[in-house]
N, C-alpha and C positions, 0 to 999 in steps of 0.2 A: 778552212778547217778549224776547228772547235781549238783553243786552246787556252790553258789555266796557268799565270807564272806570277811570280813575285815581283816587282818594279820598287820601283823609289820615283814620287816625284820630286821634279826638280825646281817646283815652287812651293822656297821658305815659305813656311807658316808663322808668323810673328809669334801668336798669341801662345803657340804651344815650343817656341823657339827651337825649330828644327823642321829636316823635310821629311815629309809622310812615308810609310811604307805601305804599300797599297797590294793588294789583288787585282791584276788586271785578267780579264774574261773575253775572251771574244769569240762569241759565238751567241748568235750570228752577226752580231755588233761591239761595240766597245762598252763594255761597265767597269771602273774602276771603285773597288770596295775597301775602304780602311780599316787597318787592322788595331788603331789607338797607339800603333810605336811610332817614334822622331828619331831619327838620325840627326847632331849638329852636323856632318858634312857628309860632302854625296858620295867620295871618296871612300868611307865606312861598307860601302855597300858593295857587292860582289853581285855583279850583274850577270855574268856565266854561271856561277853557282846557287844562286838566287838565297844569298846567303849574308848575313852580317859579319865583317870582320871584327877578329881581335882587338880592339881598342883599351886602351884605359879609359876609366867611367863608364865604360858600353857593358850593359849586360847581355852580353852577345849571346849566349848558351840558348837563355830563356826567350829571348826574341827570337832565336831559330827554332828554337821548339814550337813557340806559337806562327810559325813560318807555317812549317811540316804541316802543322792541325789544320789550317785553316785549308792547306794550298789539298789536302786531302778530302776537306768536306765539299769544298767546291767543283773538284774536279768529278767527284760523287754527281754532281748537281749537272752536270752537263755534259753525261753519257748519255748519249744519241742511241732514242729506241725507233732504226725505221719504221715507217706504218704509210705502207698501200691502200688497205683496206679499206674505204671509208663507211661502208654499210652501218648504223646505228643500233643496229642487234648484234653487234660482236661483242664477246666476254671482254668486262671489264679488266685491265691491266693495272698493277699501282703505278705506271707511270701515265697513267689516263688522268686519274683521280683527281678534282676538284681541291679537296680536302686534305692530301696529303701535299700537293703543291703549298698551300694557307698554312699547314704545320710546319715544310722547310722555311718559308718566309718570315712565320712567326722564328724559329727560331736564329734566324740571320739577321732578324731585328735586335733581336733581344742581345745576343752575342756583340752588335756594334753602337749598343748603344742609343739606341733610337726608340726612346722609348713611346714618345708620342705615337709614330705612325705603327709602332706594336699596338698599340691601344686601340686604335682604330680597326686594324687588322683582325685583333682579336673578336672583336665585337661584333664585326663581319662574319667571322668564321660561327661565334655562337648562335647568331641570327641564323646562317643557314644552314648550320646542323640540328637547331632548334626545329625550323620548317622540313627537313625530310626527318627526323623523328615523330613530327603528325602524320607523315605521310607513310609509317613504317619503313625508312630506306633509313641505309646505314653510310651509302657509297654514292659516290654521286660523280657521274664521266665526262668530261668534256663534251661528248657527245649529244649529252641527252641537256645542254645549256642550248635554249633557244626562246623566242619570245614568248611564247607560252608559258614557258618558266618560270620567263623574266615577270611576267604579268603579276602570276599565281603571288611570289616569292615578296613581290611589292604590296597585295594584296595583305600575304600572312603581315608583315610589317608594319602596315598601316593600320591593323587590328591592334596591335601590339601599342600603340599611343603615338608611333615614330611619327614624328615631322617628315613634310616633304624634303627639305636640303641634307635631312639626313639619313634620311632612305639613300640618295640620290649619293651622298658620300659615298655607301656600303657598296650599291649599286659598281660606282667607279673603280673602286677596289678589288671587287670578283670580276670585272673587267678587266682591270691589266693583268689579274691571276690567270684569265680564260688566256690569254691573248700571248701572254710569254709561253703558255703550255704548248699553246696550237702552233708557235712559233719555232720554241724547241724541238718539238715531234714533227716536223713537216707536213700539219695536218691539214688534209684541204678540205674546207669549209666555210659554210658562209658567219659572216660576222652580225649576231644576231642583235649587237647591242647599235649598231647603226641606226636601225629602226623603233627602237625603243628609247621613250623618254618619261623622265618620275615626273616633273614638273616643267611647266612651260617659262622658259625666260622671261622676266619680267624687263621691263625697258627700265634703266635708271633713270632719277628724277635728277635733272642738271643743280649744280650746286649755287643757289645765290649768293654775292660776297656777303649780305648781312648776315647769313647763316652763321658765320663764325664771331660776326660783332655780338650777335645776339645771344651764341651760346657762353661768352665771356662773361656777360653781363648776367646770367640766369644762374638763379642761386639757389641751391638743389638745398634738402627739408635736413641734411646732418651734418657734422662733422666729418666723418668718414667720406660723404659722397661729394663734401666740396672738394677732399685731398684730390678724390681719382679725377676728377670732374678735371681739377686744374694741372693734373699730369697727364691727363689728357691731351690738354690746350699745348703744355707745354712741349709733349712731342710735336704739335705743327709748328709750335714759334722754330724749334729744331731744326727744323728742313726737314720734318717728317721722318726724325730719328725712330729706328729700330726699338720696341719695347723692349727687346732683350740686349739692346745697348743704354738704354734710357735707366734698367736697372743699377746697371753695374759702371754710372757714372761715380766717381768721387771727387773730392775736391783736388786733391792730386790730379786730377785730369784737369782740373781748371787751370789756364793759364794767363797773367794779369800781368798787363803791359803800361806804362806810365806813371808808376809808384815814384813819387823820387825822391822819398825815406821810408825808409821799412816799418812798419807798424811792431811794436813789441806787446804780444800780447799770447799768453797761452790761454790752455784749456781751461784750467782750472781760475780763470781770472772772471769778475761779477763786470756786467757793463758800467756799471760806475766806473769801477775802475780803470776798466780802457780808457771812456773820455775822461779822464782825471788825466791818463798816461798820454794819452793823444794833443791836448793841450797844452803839456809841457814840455813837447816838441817841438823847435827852435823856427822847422820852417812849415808852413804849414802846408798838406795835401790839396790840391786840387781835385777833386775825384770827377769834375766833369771831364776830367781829360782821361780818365782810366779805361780802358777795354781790356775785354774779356773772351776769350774763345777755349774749348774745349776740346783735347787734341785724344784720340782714342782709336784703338784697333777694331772693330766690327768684331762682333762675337762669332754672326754667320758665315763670315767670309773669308777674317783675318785682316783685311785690308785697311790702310790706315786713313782716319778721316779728319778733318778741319773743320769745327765750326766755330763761326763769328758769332758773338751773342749780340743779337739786337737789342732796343730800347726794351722790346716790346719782351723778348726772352728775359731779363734783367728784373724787370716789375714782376713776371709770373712767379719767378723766387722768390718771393715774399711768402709764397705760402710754405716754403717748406725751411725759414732758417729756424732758429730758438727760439726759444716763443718772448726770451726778453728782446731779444731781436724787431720782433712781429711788434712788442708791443712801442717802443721809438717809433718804428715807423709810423704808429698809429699818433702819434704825438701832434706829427707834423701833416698829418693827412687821410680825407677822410677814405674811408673804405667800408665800406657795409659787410660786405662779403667777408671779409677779413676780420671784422668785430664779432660777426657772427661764428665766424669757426674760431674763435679765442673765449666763445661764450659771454663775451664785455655786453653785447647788443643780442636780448631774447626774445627774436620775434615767433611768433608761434606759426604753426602751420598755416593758421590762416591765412595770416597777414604776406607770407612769403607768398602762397598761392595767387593773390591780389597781385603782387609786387610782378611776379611772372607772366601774369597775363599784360599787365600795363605793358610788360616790354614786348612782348610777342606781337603790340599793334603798335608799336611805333621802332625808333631807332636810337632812343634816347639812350646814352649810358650813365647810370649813376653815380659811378665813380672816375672821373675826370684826374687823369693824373697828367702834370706837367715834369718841364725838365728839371725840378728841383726834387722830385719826387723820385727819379731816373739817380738822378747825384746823389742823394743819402739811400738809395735802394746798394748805389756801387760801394759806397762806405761799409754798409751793414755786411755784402758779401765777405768785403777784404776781411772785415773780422771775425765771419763764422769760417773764412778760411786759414787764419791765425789760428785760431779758437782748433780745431783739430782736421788734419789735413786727408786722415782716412776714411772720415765720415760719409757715405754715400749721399748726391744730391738731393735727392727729391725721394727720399723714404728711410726709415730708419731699422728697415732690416738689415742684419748681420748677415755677409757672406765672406769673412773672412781667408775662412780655413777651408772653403771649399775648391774643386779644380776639377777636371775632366766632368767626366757624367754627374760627379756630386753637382757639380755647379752648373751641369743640363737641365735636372732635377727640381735646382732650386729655380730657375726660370723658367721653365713650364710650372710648375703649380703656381710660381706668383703671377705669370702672366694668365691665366688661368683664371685666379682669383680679380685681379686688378678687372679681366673683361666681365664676368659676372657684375663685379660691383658696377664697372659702365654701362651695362646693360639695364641695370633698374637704376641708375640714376639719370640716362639721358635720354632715356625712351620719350619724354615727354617735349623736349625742344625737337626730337628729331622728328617727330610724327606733326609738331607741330610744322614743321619745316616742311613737310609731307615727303619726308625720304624713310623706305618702307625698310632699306638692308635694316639687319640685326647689327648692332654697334657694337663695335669692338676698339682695342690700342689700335689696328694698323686699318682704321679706316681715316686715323689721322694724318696716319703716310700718303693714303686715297689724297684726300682735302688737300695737303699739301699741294700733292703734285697737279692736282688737275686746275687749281686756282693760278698756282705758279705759272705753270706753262698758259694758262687762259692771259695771265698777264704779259706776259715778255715773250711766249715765243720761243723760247730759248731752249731748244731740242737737249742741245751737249753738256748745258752746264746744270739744268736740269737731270739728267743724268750722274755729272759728278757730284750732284749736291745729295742725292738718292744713294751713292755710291756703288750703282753701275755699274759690273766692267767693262759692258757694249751700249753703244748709243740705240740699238735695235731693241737692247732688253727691253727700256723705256719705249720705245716707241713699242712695242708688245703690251705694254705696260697698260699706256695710258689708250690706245687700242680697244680693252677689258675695260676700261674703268668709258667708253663710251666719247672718248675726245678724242676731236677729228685733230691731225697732224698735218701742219704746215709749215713753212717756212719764213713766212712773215717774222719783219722784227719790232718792238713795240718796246722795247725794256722802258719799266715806271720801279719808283720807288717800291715795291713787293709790299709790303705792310703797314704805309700809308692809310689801308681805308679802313683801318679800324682803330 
């Protein structure tokens, strides 16, 4: 039996410190919808009355009110219209409609939040209200969705300039819209989208380990495209960190183990003056002994994660300290890459173009850094982490003041932007590499994982390194991503061959 009520989950949410209050729907399965409230304890919540208690601090009133609204629109949403009938000449019903299904969704997106997969949504709905307005139809029935449709509707679209993957998106989308309608209404029919396909799978091209030595070493024609280029890289050094965790790292998230005297240095202090302050410090720092890991909640999930910065995560910070910072480092060693995004070293297009093919046919790297290189790379952090602790790591946008959907908001349009810019900057190593996807931040998650696991084998910790919260997810995972699963064990030093 269909029914609509209010719950509390009873797993804490870190990042919004309290447990969710949800819509739960069953009919004719389990969907649980959030409403954007937190409870601090589960005890707040009246489970018979589907109600928020009286507490102090709780604005109990206006959370039950937005209770009543929601636990009303929804229950709207899944009255049951029987239909026998199946004939395809029957007068169209509004609980038939195509089109008014797309408008309740659009607006259940837009009310929780979701603003991306509204966008998608939406643009679904204009393309095919767009194609039955050439057709003169206003309505459009479950009924009359079949291959032929489906044909016609790819057809209009394909006229229209659309890419194949993104037909094939929209496509997906008036599928699960077809598919929850025919499910809701009991409708027996056949499933027209089984048989119909936009584009034929392509077979992935397996990844070589140079692939990544090579894109380290390939030094794209700007300033700008070396940033994303190297926030790129640095999501894989990660463990194939989340771009929507990669944003909203700061230095406060950094944590540095082996100091044994505190560096006194603020914001407002010139690097002279640190090593002026640093040398009149009785005992002196060791920094090859310092490590670093970065301790953060997932922004997708809530869950809390660990990571250890390698050598090799360590050096890729160089591109993003102060640029008095950048420039020490350059003192002591050389960097091409690095001179050129400081503007020190102007090679011109040419010469870069030249410089990228030499690398494309061999494996040489031009920049050769040792562990003394790794030792003042660890120096230079502890002081941009003196230097101001709020500062984000690897970019230097402001998101302060943002929280909820402001701060949804801010990480889709940057991630947004950030894959635009990978996209015209790395088209040209990856085509050389002959891997055909469109490049985006979470193909570095890809890379990671299928490298990882190609090296060690290691199903579980692979998993927690991903942050997983089933070993299955990953093995789903890397499944799509075309890597066979086994059991074997092989663990090598991970980041060795580059």
């Amino acid at each position: 039996m269909a029914s609509v009520n209010a719950v509390i989950d009873k797993r804490f949410t870190k990042s919004k410190g309290g447990y969710p209050i949800l819509i739960r729907i069953l009919h004719p399965r389990k969907e649980d919808i959030g409403i954007g409230e937190y409870l601090p304890k589960l005890e707040y919540f009246d489970k018979a009355k589907e109600r928020v208690k009286k507490r102090k601090g709780i604005e109990h009133e206006r959370i039950n009110e937005l209770i009543i609204e929601k636990l009303q629109h929804y229950r709207e949403r899944v009255k049951i219209t029987p239909k026998v009938n199946t004939n395809t000449n029957v007068s169209l019903t509004s609980s038939e409609s195509i089109l008014e299904e797309f408008e309740c969704i659009l607006e259940d997106l837009n009310s929780d939040g979701k603003y991306n997969s509204h966008r998608i949504y939406n643009y679904t709905y204009r393309y095919l209200t767009e194609f039955l307005n050439s057709k003169n139809k206003t309505t459009l029935s479950v009924y009359e969705i079949d291959v032929g449709f489906l044909r016609r509707w790819k057809a209009f679209m394909k006229g229209k300039g659309l890419t194949g993957s993104t037909i094939q998106t929209y496509v997906e989308k008036l599928r699960a819209s077809h598919n929850n309608l025919v499910e809701r209404l009991s409708i027996s029919k056949s499933n027209p989208f089984k048989k119909f396909t936009v584009v034929k799978e392509k077979k992935k091209t397996t990844i070589g380990g140079g692939f990544i030595v090579k894109l380290i070493s390939y030094i794209p024609k700007s300033k700008e495209r070396i940033k994303y280029k190297n926030m790129f890289v640095a999501q894989y050094f990660l463990h194939g960190t989340r771009i929507s965790d990669l944003l909203l790292f700061r230095y406060t998230d950094l944590k540095i183990e082996g100091l044994e005297r505190d560096v006194i240095v603020d914001e407002f202090s010139t690097l002279s003056e640190t090593i002026t302050a640093l040398k009149q410090l009785p005992v002196k720092q060791n920094y090859a002994d310092v490590r670093f890991r970065i301790e953060f909640n997932a922004f997708k999930t809530g869950h809390e994660h660990k990571i250890a910065l390698s050598n090799k995560a360590i050096l890729q910070m160089r591109f993003f300290l102060d640029e008095d910072l950048q420039l020490r480092f350059l003192e002591k060693n050389k960097d091409d890459e690095l001179s050129i995004f400081l503007g020190i070293e102007n090679k011109n297009r040419y010469e870069l173009e030249e410089l990228n093919k030499i690398l494309f046919s061999t494996r040489t790297n031009s920049n050769v850094h040792d562990d003394s290189s790794v030792t003042l790379m660890k120096e230079l952090i502890v002081i941009q982490y003196k230097r101001n602790k709020n500062k984000p790591i690897f970019h230097n946008w402001s998101f302060d003041d943002l929280d909820g959907n402001d701060l949804k908001k801010f990480i889709q349009s940057k991630t947004t932007y950030v894959n635009k810019s990978l996209y015209s900057n790395l088209k040209e190593p990856f085509y050389a590499a002959r891997l055909k996807e469109r490049i985006s931040s979470h193909y570095a998650r890809h890379l990671f994982s299928i490298r990882y696991y190609e090296h060690t084998k290691d199903l579980y910790r692979l998993s927690k390194l991903l942050g997983h919260t089933k070993v299955t997810t990953t093995q789903i995972y890397l499944e799509k991503l075309n890597v066979s699963v086994d059991d074997t064990a092989n663990a090598i030093d991970f980041y060795d061959e580059i």
